[in-house]
C-alpha positions in Angstrom: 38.9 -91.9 -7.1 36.0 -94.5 -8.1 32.6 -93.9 -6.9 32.8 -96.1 -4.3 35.8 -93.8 -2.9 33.3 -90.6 -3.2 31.1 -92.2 -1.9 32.6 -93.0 1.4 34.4 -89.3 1.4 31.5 -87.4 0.7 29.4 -89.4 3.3 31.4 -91.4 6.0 28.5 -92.5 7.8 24.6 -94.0 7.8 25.5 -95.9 4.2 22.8 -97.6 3.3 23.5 -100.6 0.8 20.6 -103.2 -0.7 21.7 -106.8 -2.1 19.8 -108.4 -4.2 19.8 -111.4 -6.9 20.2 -111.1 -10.8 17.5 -112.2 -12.2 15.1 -112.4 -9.6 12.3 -112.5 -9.6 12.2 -111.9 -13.2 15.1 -112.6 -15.6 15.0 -109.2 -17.1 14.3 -107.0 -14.0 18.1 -107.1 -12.9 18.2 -103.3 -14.2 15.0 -101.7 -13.2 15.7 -103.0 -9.7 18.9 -101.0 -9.8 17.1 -98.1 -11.0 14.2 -97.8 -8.5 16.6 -98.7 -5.7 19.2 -95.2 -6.7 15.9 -94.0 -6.5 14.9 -94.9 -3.2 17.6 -93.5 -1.4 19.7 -96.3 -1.5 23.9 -95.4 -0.9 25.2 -98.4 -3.0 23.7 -101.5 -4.6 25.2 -105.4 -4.5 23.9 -107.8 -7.1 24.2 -111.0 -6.7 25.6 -113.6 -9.3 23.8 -116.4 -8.7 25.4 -120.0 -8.0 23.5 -123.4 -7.2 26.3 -124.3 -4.6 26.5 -121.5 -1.7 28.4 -121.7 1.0 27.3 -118.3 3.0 23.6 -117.8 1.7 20.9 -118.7 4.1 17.2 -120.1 2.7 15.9 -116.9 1.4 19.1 -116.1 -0.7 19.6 -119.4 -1.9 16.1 -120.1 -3.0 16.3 -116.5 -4.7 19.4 -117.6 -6.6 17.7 -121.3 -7.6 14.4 -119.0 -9.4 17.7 -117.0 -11.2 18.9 -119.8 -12.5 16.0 -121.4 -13.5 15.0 -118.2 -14.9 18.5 -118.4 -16.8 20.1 -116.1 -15.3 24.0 -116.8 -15.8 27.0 -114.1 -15.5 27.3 -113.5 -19.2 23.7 -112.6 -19.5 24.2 -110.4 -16.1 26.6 -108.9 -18.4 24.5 -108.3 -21.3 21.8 -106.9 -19.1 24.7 -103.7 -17.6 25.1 -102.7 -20.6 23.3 -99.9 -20.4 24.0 -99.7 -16.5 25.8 -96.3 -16.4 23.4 -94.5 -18.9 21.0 -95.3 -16.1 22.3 -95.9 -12.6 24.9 -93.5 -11.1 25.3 -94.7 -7.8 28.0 -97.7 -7.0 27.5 -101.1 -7.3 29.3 -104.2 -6.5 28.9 -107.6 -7.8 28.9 -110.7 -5.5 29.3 -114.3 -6.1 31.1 -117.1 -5.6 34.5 -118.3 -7.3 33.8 -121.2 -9.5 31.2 -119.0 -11.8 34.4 -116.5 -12.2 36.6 -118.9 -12.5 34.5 -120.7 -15.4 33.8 -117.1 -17.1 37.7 -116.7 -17.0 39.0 -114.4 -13.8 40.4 -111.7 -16.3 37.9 -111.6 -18.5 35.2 -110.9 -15.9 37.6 -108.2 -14.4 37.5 -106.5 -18.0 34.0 -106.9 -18.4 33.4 -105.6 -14.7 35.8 -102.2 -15.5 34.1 -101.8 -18.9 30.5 -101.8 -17.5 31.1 -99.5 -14.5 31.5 -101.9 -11.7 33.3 -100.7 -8.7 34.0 -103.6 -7.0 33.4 -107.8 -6.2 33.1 -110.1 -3.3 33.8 -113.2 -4.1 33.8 -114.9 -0.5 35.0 -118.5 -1.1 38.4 -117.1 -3.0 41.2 -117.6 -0.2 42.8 -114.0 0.8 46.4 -116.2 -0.2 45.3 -117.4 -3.1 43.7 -113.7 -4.6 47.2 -112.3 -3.3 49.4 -114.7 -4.6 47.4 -114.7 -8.2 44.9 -112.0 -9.0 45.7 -108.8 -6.8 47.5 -107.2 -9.7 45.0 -108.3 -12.2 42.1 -106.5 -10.2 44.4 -103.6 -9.5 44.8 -103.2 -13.4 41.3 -103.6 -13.8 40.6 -101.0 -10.7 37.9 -103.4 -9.6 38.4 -103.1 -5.7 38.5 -106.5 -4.1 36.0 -106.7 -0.9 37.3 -109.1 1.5 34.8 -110.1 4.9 36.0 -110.4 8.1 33.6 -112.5 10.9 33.5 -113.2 14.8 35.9 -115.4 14.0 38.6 -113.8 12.1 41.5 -113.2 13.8 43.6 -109.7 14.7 46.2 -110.4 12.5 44.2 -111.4 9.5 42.1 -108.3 9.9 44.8 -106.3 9.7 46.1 -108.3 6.7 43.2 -107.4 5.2 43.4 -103.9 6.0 46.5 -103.5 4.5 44.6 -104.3 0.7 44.1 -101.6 -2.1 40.6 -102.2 -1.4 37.5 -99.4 -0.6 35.6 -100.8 2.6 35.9 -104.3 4.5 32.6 -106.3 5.0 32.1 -107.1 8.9 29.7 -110.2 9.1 27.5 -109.7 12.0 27.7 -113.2 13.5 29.0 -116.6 12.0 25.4 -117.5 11.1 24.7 -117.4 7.3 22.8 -115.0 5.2 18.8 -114.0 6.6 19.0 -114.6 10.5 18.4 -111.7 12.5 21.0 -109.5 14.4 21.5 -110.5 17.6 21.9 -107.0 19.3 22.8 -108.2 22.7 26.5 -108.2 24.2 28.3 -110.5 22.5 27.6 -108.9 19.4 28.3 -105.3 20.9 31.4 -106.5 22.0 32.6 -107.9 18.4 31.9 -104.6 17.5 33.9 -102.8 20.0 36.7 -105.0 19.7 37.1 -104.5 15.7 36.4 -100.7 16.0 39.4 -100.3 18.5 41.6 -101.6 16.3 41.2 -98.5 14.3 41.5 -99.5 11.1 42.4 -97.6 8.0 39.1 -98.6 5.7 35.7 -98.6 6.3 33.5 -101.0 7.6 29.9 -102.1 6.2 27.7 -104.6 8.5 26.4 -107.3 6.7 24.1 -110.8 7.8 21.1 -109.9 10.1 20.3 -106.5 8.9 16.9 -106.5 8.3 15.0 -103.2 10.3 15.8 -99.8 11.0 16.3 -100.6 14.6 19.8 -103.3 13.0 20.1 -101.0 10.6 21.0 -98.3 13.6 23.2 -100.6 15.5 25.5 -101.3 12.5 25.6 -97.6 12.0 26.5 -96.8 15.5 29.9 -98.7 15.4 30.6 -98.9 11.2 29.7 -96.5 8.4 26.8 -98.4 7.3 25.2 -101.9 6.5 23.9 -104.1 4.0 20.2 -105.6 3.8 19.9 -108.4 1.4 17.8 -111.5 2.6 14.8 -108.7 4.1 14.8 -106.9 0.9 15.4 -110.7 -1.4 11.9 -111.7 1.3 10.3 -108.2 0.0 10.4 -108.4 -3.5 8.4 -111.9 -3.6 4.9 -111.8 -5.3 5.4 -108.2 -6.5 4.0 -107.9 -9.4 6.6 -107.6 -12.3 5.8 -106.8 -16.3 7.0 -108.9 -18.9 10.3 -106.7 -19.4 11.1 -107.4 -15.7 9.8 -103.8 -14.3 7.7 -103.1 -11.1 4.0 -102.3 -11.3 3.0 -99.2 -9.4 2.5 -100.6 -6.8 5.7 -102.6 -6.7 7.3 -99.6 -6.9 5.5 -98.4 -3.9 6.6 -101.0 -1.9 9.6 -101.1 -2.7 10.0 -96.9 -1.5 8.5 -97.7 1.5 11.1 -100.9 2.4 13.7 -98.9 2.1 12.3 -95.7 4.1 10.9 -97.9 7.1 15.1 -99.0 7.1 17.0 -95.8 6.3 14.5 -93.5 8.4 
C-alpha cells in the first residue's frame, strides 16, 4: 500500500490537496513549500512541472509556470531539489505536467527517478488514456508510480468507467470544462455532473479539481467526492511573499500561508 492508498483508507473523506508550481516564486523554494504546506494541514501536495505550452492551465498557472522557467526551473533540477524530499515531507505528493517534458527526460527514466525519490503518483493530462495503455501502463506499474487520469463534464460513461478499471489510486473530476483558476460554478448544472458521476458508483476515489478556491467550493466538492484540489487560489496566494535567498518563507509568509489553508479546510 503507497501513501496515497493510506491515505485514502485512513481518511476517506474532506482530503484537502494544494497544487503548486516548482520553482515558483523562487527557484529553490520548491521544498520549503512542501514542507510548510504538511505543516498546514494539507492531506496531499501536487507540484507542478512547469511547461511553456499548456493546454489546461488558466492565466494564473501559466504565468506561474513562465517565472519557473525563467527562474530555470526544469524537471531534472525538480529532481535534484527531492532529494531530500522524504527526509523531510511525509505526506503524498504527486507530480503534474504535461507529456512532452516527460517524454524529452525519457518516460522510464522519470518513472525511476519518480519511485526513487518518493513520489506516489503523475498526471500528465495531454498523454492519451490509449496511448499510456498501449505503451507505458506496465512501465508505471513496475515503477508503482500510480497513473492519475481526469475525467470532465464531457467525458463519457463508458470512458469513465475505462478509467476506473486502471491500477490507479483516485480519479481527478474537473469541475467544469473551463481551464485552470475560474471559479466553481455551484449552481445545478454543476450539481448535477456531480450526481450523475457519483451514481455510477465507482470503485476509486474522486478528487475535485478547477474552481476550488474557498471553503464554501471547497465544501461542495467534499459533499459529493472525497476531497478537492486548490491550485490557481493558492499559485494567486503566494505572489509578493516575501521569500529568502534559499527559497524559504519569511515569518510572515509562513503566516499566510497557515491562514490560506485554514480559511479553506475549516
Amino acid at each position: 500500500m503507497n501513501r496515497l492508498q493510506a491515505l485514502f483508507a485512513k481518511r476517506p473523506k474532506n482530503l484537502l490537496s494544494i497544487y503548486y508550481t516548482a520553482g515558483y516564486p523562487h527557484l529553490n523554494s520548491t521544498l520549503s513549500i512542501a514542507q510548510l504546506l504538511e505543516e498546514a494541514g494539507v492531506d496531499f501536495i501536487e507540484i507542478g512541472f512547469p511547461y511553456s505550452d499548456p493546454v489546461a492551465d488558466g492565466p494564473i498557472i501559466q504565468s506561474s509556470s513562465n517565472q519557473a522557467l525563467e527562474n530555470g526551473m526544469r524537471l531534472k533540477v525538480l529532481f535534484h531539489q527531492l532529494q531530500d524530499l522524504r527526509a523531510q515531507v511525509q505526506i503524498p505528493v504527486v507530480l503534474m505536467g504535461y507529456l512532452n517534458v516527460v517524454l524529452q527526460y525519457g518516460i522510464e527514466r522519470f518513472c525511476e527517478r519518480c519511485q526513487a525519490l518518493g513520489v506516489d503518483a503523475c498526471i500528465i493530462p495531454d498523454l492519451p488514456l490509449e496511448v499510456y495503455k498501449r505503451d507505458y501502463e506496465n512501465l508505471f506499474k513496475s515503477y508503482n508510480i500510480s497513473f492519475i487520469c481526469l475525467i470532465s463534464p464531457t467525458t463519457t460513461e463508458a470512458r469513465i468507467r475505462e478509467i476506473d478499471q486502471l491500477e490507479s489510486v483516485f480519479i481527478y473530476m474537473v469541475s467544469s470544462a473551463a481551464t485552470t483558476g475560474k471559479d466553481l460554478n455551484l449552481g445545478d448544472q454543476t450539481a448535477a455532473y456531480f450526481n450523475r458521476i457519483a451514481q455510477m458508483n465507482l470503485k476509486h476515489p474522486l478528487i475535485v479539481g478547477f474552481g476550488i478556491s474557498n471553503r464554501e467550493s471547497f465544501q461542495m466538492a467534499c459533499h459529493y467526492a472525497s476531497g478537492a484540489i486548490v491550485g490557481s487560489a493558492f499559485v494567486k496566494s503566494l505572489q509578493g511573499l516575501e521569500i529568502t535567498e534559499h527559497g524559504s518563507l519569511s515569518r510572515e509568509g509562513q503566516e499566510q500561508l497557515n491562514s490560506f489553508i485554514k480559511e479553506i479546510k475549516g
